[in-house]
Backbone of each chain as nested JSON, in Angstrom:
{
  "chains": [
    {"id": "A", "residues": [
      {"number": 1, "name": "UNK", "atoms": {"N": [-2.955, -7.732, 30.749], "CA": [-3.095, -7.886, 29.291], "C": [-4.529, -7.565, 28.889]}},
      {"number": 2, "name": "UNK", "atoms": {"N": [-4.244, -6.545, 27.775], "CA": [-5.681, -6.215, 27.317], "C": [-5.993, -6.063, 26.079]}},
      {"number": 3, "name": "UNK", "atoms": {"N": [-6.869, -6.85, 25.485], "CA": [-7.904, -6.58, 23.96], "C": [-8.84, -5.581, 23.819]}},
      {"number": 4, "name": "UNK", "atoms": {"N": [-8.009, -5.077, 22.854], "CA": [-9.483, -4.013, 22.423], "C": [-9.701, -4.333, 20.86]}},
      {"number": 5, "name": "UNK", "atoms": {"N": [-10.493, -3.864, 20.056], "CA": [-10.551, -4.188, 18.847], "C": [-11.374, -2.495, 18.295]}},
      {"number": 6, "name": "UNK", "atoms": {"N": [-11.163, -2.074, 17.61], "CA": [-11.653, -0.779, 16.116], "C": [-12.188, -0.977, 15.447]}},
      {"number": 7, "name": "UNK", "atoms": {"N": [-13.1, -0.582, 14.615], "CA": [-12.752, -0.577, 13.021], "C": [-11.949, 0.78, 12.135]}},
      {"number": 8, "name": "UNK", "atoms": {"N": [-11.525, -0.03, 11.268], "CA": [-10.619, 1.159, 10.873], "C": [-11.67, 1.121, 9.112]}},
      {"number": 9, "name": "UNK", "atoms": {"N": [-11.249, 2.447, 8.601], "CA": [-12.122, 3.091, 7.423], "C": [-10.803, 2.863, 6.397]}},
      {"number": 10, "name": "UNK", "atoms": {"N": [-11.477, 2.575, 5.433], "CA": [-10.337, 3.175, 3.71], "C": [-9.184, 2.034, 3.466]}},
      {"number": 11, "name": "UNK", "atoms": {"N": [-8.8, 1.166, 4.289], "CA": [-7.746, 0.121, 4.066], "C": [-8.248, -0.773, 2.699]}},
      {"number": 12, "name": "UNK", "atoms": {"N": [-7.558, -0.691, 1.57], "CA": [-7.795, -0.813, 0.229], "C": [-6.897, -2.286, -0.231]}},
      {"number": 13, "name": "UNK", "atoms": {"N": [-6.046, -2.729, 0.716], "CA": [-4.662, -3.605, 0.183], "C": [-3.911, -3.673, 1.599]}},
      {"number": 14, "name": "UNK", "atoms": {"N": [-3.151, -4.697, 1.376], "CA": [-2.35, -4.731, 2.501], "C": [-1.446, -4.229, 2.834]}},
      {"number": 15, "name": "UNK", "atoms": {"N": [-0.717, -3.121, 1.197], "CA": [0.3, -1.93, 1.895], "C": [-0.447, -1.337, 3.035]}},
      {"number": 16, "name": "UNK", "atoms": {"N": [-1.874, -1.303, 2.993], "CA": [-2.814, -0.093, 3.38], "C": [-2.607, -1.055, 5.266]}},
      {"number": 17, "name": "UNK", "atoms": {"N": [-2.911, -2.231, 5.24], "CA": [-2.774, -3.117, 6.481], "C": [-1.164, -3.066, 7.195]}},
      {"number": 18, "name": "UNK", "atoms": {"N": [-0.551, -3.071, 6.602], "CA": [0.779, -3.152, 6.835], "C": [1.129, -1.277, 7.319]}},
      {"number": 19, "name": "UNK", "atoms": {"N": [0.184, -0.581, 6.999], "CA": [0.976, 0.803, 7.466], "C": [0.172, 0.823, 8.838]}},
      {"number": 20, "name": "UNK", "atoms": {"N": [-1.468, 0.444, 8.502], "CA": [-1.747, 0.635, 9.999], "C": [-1.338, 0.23, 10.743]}},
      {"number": 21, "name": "UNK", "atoms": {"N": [-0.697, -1.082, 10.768], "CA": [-0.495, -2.041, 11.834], "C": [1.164, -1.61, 12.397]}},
      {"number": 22, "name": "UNK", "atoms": {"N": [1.789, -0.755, 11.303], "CA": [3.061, -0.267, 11.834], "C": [3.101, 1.066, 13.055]}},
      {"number": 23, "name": "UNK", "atoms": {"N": [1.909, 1.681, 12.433], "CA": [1.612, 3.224, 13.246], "C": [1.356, 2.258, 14.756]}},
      {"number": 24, "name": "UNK", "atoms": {"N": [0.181, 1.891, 14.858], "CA": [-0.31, 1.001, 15.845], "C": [0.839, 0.839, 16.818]}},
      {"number": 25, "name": "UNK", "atoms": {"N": [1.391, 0.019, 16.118], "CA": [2.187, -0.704, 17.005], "C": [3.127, 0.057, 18.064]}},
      {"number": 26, "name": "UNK", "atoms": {"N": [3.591, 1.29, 17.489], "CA": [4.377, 2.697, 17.989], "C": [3.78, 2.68, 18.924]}},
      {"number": 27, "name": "UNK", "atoms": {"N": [2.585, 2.869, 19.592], "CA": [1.544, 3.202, 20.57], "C": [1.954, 2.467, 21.441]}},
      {"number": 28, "name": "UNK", "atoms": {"N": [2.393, 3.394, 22.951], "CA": [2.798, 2.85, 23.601], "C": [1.806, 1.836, 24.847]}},
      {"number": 29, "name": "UNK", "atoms": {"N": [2.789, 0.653, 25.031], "CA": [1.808, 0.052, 25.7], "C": [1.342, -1.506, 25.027]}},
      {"number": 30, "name": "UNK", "atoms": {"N": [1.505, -1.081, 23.771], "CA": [0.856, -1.843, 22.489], "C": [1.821, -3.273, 22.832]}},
      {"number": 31, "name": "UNK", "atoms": {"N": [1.321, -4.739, 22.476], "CA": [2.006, -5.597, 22.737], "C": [1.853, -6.685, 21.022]}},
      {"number": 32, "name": "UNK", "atoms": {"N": [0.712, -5.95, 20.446], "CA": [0.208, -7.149, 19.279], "C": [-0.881, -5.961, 18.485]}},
      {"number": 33, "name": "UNK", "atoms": {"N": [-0.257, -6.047, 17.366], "CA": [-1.676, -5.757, 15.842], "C": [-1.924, -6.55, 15.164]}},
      {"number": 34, "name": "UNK", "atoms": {"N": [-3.429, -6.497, 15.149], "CA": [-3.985, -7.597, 13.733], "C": [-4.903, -6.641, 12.646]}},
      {"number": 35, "name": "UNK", "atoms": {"N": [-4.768, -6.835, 12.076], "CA": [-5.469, -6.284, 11.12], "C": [-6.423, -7.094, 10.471]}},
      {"number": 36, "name": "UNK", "atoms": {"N": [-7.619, -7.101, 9.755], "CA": [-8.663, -7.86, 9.1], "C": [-8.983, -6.646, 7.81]}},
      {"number": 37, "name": "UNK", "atoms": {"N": [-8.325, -7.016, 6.734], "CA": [-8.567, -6.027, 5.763], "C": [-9.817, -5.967, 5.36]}},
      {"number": 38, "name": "UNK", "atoms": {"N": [-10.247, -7.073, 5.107], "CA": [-11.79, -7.461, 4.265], "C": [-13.192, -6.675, 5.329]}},
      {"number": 39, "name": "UNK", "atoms": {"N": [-12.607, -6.681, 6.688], "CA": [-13.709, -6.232, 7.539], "C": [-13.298, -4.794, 8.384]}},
      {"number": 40, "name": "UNK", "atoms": {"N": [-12.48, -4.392, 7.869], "CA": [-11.258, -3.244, 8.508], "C": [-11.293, -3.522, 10.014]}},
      {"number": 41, "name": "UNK", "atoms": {"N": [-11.173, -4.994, 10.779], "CA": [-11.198, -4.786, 12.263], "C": [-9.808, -4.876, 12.225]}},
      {"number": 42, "name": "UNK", "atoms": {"N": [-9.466, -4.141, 13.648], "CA": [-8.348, -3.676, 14.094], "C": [-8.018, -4.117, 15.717]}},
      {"number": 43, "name": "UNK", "atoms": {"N": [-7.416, -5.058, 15.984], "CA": [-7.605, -5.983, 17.136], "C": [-6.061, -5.922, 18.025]}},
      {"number": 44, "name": "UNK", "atoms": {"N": [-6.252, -5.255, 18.676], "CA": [-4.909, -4.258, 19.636], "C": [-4.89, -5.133, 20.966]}},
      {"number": 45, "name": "UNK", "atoms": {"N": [-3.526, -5.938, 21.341], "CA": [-3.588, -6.32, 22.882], "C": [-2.837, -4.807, 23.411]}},
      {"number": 46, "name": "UNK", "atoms": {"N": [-2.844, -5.103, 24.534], "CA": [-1.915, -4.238, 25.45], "C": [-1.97, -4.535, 26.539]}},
      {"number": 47, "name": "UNK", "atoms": {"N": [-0.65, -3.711, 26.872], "CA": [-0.112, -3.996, 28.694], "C": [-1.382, -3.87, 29.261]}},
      {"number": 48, "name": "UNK", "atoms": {"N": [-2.182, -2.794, 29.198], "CA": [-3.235, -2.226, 30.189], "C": [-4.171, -1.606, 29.492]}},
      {"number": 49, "name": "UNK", "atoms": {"N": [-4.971, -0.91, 29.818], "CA": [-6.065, -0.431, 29.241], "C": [-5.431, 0.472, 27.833]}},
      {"number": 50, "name": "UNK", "atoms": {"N": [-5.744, 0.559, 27.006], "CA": [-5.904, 1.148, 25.522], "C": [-6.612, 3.061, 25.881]}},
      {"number": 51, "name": "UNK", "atoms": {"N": [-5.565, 3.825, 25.122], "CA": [-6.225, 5.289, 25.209], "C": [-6.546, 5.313, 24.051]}},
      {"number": 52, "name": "UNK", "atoms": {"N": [-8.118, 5.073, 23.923], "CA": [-8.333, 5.423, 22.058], "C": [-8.252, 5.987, 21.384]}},
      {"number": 53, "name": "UNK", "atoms": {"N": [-8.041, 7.368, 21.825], "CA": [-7.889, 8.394, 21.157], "C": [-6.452, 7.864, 20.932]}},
      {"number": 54, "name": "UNK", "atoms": {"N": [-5.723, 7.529, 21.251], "CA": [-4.093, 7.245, 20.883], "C": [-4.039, 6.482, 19.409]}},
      {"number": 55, "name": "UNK", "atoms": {"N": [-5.043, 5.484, 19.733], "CA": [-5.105, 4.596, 19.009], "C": [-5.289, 5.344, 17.185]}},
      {"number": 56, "name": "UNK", "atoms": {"N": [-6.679, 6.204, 17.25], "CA": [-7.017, 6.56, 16.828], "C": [-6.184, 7.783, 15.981]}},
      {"number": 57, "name": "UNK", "atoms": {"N": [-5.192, 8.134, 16.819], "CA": [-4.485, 9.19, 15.868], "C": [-3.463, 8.602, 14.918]}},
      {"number": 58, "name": "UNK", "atoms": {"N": [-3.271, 7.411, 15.596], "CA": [-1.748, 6.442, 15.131], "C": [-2.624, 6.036, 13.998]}},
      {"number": 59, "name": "UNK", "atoms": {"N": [-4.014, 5.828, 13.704], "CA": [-4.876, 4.903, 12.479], "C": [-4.816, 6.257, 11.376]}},
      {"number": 60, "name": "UNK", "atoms": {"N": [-4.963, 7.787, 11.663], "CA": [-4.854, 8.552, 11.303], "C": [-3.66, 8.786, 10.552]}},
      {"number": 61, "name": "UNK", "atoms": {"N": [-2.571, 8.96, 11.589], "CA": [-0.915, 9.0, 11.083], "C": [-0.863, 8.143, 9.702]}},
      {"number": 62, "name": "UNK", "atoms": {"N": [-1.181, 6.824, 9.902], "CA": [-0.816, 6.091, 8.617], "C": [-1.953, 6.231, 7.31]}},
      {"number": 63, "name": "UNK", "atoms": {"N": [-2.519, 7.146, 7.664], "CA": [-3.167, 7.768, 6.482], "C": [-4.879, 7.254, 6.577]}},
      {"number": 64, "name": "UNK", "atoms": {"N": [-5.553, 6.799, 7.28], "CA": [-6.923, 6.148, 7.124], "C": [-7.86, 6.749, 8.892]}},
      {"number": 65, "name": "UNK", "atoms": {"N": [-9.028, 6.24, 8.764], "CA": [-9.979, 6.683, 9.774], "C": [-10.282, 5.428, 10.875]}},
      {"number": 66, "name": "UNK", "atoms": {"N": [-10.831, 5.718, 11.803], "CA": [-10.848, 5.146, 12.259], "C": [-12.55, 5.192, 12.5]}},
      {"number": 67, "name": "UNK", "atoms": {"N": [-13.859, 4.115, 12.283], "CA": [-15.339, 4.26, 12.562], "C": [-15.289, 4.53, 13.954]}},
      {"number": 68, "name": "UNK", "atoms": {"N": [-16.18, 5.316, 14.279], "CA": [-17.022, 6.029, 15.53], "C": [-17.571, 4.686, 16.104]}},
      {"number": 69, "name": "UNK", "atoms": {"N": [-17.531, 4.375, 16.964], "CA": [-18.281, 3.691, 17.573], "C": [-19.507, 3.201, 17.796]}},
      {"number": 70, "name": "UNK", "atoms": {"N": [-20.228, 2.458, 17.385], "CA": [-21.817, 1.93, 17.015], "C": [-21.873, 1.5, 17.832]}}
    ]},
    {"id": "B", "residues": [
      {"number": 1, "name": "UNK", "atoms": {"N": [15.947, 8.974, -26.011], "CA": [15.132, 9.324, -25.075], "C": [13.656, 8.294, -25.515]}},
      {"number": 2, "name": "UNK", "atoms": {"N": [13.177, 7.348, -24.984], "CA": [12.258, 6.39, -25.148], "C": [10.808, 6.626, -24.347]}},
      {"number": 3, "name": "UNK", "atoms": {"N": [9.637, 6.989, -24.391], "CA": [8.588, 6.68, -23.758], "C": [7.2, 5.61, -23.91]}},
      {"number": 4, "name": "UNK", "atoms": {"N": [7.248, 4.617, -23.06], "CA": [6.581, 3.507, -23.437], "C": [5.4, 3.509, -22.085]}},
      {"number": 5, "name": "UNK", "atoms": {"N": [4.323, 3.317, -22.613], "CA": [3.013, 2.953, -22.144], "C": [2.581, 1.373, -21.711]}},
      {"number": 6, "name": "UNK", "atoms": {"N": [2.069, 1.273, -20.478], "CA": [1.442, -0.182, -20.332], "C": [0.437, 0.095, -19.575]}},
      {"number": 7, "name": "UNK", "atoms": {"N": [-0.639, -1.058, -19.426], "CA": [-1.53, -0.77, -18.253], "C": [-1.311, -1.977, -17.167]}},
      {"number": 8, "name": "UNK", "atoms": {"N": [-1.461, -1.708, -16.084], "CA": [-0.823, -2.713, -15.004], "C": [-2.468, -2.577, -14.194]}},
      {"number": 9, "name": "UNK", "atoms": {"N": [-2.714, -4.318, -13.678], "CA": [-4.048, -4.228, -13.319], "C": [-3.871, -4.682, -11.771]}},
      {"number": 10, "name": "UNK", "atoms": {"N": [-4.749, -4.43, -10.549], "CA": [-4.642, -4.935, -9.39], "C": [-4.495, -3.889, -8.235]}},
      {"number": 11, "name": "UNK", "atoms": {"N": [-4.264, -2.345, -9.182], "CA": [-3.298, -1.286, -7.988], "C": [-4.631, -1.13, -7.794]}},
      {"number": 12, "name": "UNK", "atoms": {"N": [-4.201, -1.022, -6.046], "CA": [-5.721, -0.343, -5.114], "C": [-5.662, 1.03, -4.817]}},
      {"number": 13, "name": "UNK", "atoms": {"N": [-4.294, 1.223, -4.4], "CA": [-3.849, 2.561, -3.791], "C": [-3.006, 3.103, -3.63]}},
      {"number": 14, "name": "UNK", "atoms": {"N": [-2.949, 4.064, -2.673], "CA": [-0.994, 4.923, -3.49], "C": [0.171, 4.043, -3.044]}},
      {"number": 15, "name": "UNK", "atoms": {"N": [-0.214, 3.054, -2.115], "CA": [0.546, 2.246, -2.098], "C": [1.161, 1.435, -2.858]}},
      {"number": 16, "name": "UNK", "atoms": {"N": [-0.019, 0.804, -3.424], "CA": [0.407, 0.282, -4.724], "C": [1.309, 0.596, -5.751]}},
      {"number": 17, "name": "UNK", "atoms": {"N": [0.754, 2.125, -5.937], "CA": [1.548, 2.782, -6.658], "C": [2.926, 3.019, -6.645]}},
      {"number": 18, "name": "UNK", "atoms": {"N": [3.255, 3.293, -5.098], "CA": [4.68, 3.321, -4.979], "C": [5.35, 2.148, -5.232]}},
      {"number": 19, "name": "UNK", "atoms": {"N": [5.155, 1.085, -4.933], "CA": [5.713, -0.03, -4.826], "C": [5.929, -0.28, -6.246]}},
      {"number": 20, "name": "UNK", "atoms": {"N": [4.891, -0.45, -7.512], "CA": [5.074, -0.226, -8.764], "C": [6.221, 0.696, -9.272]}},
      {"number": 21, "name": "UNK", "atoms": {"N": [6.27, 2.039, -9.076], "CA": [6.742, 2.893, -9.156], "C": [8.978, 2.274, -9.229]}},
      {"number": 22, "name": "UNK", "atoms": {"N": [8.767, 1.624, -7.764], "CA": [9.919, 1.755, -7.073], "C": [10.761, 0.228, -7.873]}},
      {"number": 23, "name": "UNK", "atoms": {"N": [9.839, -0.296, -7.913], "CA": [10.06, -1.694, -8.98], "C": [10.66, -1.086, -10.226]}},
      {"number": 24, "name": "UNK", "atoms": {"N": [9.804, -0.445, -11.099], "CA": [10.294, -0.08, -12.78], "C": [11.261, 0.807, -12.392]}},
      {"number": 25, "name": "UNK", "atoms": {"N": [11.36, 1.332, -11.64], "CA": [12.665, 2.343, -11.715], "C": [13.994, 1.761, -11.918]}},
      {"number": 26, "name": "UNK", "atoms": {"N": [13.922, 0.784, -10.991], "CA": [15.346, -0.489, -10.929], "C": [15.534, -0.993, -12.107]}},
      {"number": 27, "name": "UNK", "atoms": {"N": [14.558, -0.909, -12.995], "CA": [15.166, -1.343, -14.447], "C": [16.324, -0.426, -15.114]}},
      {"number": 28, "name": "UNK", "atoms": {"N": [17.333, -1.676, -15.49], "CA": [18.087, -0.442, -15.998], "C": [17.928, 0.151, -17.318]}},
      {"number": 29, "name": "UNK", "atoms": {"N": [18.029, 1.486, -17.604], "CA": [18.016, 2.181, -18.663], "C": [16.652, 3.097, -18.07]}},
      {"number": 30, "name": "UNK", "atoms": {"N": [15.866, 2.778, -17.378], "CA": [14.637, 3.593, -16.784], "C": [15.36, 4.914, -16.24]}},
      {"number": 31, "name": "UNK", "atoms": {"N": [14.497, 6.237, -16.712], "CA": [14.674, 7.383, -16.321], "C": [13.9, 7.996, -15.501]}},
      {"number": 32, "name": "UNK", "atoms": {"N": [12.71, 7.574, -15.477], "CA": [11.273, 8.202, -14.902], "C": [10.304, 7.26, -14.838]}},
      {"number": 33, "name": "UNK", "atoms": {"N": [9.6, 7.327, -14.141], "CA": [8.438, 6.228, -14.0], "C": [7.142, 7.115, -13.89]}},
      {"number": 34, "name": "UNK", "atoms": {"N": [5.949, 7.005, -14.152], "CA": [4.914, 7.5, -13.871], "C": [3.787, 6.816, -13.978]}},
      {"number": 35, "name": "UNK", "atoms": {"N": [2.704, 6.654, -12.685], "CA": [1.538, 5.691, -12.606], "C": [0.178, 6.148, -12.047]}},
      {"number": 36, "name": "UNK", "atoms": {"N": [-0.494, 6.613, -12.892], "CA": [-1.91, 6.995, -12.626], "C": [-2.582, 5.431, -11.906]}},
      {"number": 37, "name": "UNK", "atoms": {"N": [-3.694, 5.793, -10.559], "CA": [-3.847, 4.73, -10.291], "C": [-5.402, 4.44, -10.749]}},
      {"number": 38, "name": "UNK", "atoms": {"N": [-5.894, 5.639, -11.106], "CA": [-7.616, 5.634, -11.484], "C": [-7.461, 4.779, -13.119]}},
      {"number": 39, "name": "UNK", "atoms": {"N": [-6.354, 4.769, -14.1], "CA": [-6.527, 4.083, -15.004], "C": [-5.779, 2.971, -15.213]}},
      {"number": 40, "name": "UNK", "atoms": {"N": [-4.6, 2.578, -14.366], "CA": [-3.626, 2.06, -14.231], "C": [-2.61, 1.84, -15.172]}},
      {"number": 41, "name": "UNK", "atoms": {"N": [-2.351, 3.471, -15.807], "CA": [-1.45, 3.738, -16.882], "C": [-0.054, 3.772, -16.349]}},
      {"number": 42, "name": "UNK", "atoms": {"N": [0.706, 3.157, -16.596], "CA": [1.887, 2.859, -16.142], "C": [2.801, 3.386, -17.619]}},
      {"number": 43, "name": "UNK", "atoms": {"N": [3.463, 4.905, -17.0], "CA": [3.964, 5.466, -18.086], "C": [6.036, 5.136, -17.804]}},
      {"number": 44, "name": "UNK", "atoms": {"N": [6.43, 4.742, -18.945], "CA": [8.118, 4.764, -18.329], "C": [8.573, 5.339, -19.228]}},
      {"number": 45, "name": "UNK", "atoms": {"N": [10.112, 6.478, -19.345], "CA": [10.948, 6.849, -19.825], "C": [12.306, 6.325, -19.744]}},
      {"number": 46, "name": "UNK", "atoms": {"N": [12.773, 6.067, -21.012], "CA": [14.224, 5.479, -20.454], "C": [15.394, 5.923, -21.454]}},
      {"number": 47, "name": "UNK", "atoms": {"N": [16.561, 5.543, -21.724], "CA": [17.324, 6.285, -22.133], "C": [17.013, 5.493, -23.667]}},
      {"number": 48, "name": "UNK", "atoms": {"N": [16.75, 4.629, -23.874], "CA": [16.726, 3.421, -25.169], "C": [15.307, 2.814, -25.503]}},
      {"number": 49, "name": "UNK", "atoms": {"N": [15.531, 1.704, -26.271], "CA": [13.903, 1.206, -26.22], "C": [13.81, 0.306, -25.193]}},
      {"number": 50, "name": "UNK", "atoms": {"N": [13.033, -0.006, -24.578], "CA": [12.861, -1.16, -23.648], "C": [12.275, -2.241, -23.822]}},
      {"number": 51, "name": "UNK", "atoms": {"N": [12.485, -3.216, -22.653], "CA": [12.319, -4.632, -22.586], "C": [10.892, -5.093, -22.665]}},
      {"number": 52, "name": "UNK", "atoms": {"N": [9.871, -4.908, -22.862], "CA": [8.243, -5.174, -22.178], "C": [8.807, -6.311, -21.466]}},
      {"number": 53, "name": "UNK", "atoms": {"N": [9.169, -7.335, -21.354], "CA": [9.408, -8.641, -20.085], "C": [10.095, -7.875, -19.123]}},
      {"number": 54, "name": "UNK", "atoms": {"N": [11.029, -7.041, -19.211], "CA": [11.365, -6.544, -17.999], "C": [11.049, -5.451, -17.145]}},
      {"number": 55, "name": "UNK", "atoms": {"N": [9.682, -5.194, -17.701], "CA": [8.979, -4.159, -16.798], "C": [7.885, -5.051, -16.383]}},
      {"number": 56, "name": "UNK", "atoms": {"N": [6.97, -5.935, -16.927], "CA": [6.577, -6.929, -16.974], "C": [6.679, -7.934, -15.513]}},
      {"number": 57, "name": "UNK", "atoms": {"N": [8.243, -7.98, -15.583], "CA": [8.47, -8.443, -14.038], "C": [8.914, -7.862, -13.303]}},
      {"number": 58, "name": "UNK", "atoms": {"N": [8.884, -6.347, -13.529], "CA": [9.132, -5.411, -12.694], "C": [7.382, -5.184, -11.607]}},
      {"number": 59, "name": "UNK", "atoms": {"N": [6.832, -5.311, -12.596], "CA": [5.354, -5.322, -12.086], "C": [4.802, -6.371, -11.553]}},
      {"number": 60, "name": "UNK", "atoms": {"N": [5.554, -7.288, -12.079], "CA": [5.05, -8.979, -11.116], "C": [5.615, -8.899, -9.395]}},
      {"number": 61, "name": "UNK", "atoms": {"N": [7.376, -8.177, -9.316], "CA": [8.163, -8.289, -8.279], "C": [7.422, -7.365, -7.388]}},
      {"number": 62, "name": "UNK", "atoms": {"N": [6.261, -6.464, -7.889], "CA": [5.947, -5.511, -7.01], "C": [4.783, -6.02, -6.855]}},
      {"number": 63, "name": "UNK", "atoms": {"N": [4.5, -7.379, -7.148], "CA": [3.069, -7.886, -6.725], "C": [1.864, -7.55, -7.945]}},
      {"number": 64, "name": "UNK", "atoms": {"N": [1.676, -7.12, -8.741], "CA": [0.934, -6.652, -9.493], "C": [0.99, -7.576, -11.324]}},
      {"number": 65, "name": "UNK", "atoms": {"N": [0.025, -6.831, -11.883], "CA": [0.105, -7.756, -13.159], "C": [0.042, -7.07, -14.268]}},
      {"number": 66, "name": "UNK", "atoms": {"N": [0.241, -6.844, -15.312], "CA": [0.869, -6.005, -16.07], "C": [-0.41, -6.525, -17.507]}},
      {"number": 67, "name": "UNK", "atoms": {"N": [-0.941, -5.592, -17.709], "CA": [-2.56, -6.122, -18.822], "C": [-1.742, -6.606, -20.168]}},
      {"number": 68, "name": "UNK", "atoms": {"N": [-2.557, -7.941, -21.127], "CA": [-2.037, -7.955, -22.149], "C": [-1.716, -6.616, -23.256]}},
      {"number": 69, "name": "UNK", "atoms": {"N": [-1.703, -6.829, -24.17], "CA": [-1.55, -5.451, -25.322], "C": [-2.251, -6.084, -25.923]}},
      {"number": 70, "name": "UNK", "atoms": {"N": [-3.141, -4.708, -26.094], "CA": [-4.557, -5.368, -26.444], "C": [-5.077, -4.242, -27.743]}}
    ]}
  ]
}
């Protein structure tokens, strides 16, 4: 079991939370999405290690960005 | 053929919008719906005159709030 956490860009409302967290979840592997609208964190368990780029296209798919890594 | 104007306050995004959108349509006698989200002009067409309370809570059921007439 593994945590990773994102930030995700542009989530405006919780339709906007509710689509990421649907794309997300598709991602295989994926066991749990949370979303934090107010801070766009994006807090992913999984079976095993997380492919971010996966992650990252599924944050895409539902229409928003995902921040670069600081 | 009826076209009536409101402004509905709270929409963040096209989400919003749809959900608005998908609400006033279910009114009956509604023909068309249309919702700018930069002013939150909430335009409806319908076959008659319409209800203002029942678009009103067409906009409440979709989460949103519908501005006095002002």
């Amino acid at each position: 079991m593994s945590t990773s956490t994102f930030t995700v860009n542009g989530m405006t409302c919780g339709h906007c939370v509710s689509s990421v967290k649907e794309e997300v979840a598709e991602v295989a592997g994926v066991t749990n999405v949370e979303v934090d609208l107010a801070t766009g964190l994006l807090t992913v368990n999984s079976e095993g290690p997380l492919d971010r780029a996966k992650i990252a296209a599924a944050v895409e798919e539902a229409g928003y960005e995902m921040a670069d890594r600081s």
